[in-house]
Legacy VTK file of the C-alpha trace (Angstrom):
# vtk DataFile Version 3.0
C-alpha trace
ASCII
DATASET POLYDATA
POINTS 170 float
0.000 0.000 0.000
1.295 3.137 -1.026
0.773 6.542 1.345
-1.747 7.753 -1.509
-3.867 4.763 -1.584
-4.008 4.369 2.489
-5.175 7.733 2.290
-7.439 7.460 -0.163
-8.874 4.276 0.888
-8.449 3.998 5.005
-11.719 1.377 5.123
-10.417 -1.224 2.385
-7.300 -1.165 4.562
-9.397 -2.139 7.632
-10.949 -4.731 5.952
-7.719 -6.395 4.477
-6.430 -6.136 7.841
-10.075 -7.139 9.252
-9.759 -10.454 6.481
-6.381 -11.592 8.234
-4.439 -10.895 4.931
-0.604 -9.700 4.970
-0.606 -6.199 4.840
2.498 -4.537 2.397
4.047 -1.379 2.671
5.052 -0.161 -0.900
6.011 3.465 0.222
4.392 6.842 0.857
5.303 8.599 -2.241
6.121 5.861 -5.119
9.378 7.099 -5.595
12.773 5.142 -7.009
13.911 4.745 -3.582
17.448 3.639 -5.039
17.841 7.266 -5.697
17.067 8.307 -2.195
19.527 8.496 1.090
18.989 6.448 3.843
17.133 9.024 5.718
15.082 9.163 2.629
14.177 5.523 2.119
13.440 5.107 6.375
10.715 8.374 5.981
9.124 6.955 2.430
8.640 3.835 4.643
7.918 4.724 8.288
5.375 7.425 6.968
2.943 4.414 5.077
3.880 2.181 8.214
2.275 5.214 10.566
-0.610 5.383 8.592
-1.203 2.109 8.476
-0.859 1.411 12.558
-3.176 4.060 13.257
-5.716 2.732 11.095
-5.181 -0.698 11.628
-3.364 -1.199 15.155
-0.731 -3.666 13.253
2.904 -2.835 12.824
3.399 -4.043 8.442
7.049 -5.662 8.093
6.595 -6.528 4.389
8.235 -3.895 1.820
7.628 -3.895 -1.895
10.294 -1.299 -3.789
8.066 0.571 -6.578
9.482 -0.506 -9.828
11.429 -3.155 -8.034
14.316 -0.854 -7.801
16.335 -1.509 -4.535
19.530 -1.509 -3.630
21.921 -1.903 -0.578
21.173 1.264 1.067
17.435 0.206 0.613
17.590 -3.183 2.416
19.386 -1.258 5.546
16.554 1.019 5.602
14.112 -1.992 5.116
16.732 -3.763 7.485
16.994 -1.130 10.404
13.030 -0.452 10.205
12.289 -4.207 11.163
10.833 -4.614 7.332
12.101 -7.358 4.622
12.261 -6.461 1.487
10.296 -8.678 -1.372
10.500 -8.800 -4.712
8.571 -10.929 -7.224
9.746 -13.504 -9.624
6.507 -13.351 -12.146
4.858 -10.283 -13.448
1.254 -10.747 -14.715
1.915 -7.424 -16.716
-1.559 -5.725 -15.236
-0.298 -2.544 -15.567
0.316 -3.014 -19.466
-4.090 -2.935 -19.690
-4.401 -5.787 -22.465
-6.851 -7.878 -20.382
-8.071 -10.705 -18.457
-6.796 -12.988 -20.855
-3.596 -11.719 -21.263
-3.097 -11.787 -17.170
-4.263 -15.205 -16.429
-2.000 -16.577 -19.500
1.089 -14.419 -18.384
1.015 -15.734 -14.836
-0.059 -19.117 -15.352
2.044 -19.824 -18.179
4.874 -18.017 -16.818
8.313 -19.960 -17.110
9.427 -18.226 -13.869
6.468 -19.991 -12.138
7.316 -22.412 -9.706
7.113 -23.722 -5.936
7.792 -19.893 -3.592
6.942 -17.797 -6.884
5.879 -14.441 -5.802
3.452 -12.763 -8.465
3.402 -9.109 -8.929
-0.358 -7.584 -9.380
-1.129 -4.279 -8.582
-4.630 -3.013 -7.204
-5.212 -0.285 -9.447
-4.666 -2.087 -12.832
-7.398 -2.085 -14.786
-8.131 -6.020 -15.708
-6.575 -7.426 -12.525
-9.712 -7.600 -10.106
-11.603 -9.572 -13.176
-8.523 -11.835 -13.966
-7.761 -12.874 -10.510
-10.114 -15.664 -10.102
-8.848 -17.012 -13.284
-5.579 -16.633 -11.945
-6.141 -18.659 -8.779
-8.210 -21.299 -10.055
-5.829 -22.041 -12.700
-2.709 -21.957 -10.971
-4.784 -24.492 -8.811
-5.247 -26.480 -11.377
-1.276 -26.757 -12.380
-1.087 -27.995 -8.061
-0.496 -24.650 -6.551
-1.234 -23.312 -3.576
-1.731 -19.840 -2.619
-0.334 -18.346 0.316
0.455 -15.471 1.869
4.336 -14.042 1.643
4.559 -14.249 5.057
4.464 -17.697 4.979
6.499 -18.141 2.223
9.563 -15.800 2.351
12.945 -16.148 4.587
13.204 -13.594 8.284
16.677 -15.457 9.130
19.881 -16.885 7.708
19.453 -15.847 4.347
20.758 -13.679 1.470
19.680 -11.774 -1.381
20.519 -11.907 -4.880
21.163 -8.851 -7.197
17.397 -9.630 -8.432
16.166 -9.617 -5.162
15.318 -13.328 -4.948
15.745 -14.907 -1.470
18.082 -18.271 -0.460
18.545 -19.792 2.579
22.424 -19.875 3.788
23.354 -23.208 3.991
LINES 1 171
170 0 1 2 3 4 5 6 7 8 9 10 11 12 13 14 15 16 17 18 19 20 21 22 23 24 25 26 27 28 29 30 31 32 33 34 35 36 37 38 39 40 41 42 43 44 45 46 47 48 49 50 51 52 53 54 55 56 57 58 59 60 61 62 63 64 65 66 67 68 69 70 71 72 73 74 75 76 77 78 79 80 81 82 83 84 85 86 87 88 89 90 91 92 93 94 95 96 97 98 99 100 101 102 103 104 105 106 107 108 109 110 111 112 113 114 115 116 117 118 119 120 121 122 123 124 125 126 127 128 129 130 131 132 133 134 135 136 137 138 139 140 141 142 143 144 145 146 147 148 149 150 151 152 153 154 155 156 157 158 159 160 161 162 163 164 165 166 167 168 169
């Protein structure tokens, strides 16, 4: 959730909270936060976080970078806030507008897809609320299950790659 949408939408944020679901900070301001300081990356993400705990009462530790554009001085900030920093391995391409169709075959066809795939949706595309049923019924179908990223992503003895994917230190 962006600072914008939180704003703009403070009782779909109670209900998401309300459902049980993993809530996601994704900045106040939508900016390239690897072109901000470290001062700069902590306020784009404690702002969202404040708005979120005084709607909600619950302290988010999950941080999408807009554009997926990170760096080191990104996963300190993420790092020293008590966030971790995800990034997604399949893009349904929902942002692009050319349909339902086009989303539920980009995802579930995706070679990327596999067992801890993260997909990348975003709630103000214009297809993706009528495509997501498709979505999750079909990647059903292919043995899937979906689950939230909390569930799914490393909080200890890991490391990052330079795309952002998680591994467990061995």
């Amino acid at each position: 959730m962006t600072g914008g949408w939180i704003d703009k939408y403070p009782e779909d944020v109670k209900a998401i909270a309300a459902a049980g679901h993993d809530l996601g900070n994704h900045s106040e301001n939508h900016k390239h936060m690897s072109q901000l300081s470290i001062t700069e990356c902590k306020k784009e993400i404690q702002t969202a976080h404040d708005k979120v705990k005084e709607l909600t009462g619950i302290d988010m530790n999950l941080f999408r970078a807009p554009y997926g554009d990170y760096n080191n001085t990104l996963i300190e900030s993420t790092e020293e806030l008590g966030y971790y920093c995800v990034q997604w391995d399949v893009d349904s391409l929902d942002w692009k507008d050319y349909g339902v169709e086009s989303i539920v075959k980009t995802v579930v066809d995706n070679n990327h897809l596999g067992n801890g795939s993260i997909i990348l949706c975003h709630n103000g595309a214009k297809y993706t609320k009528d495509a997501l049923e498709l979505v999750i019924t079909g990647l059903q179908s292919k043995g899937y299950e979906i689950v939230p990223i909390s569930q799914i992503i490393y909080t200890d003895n890991y490391y990052m790659d330079h795309e952002g994917r998680q591994f467990q230190k061995k």
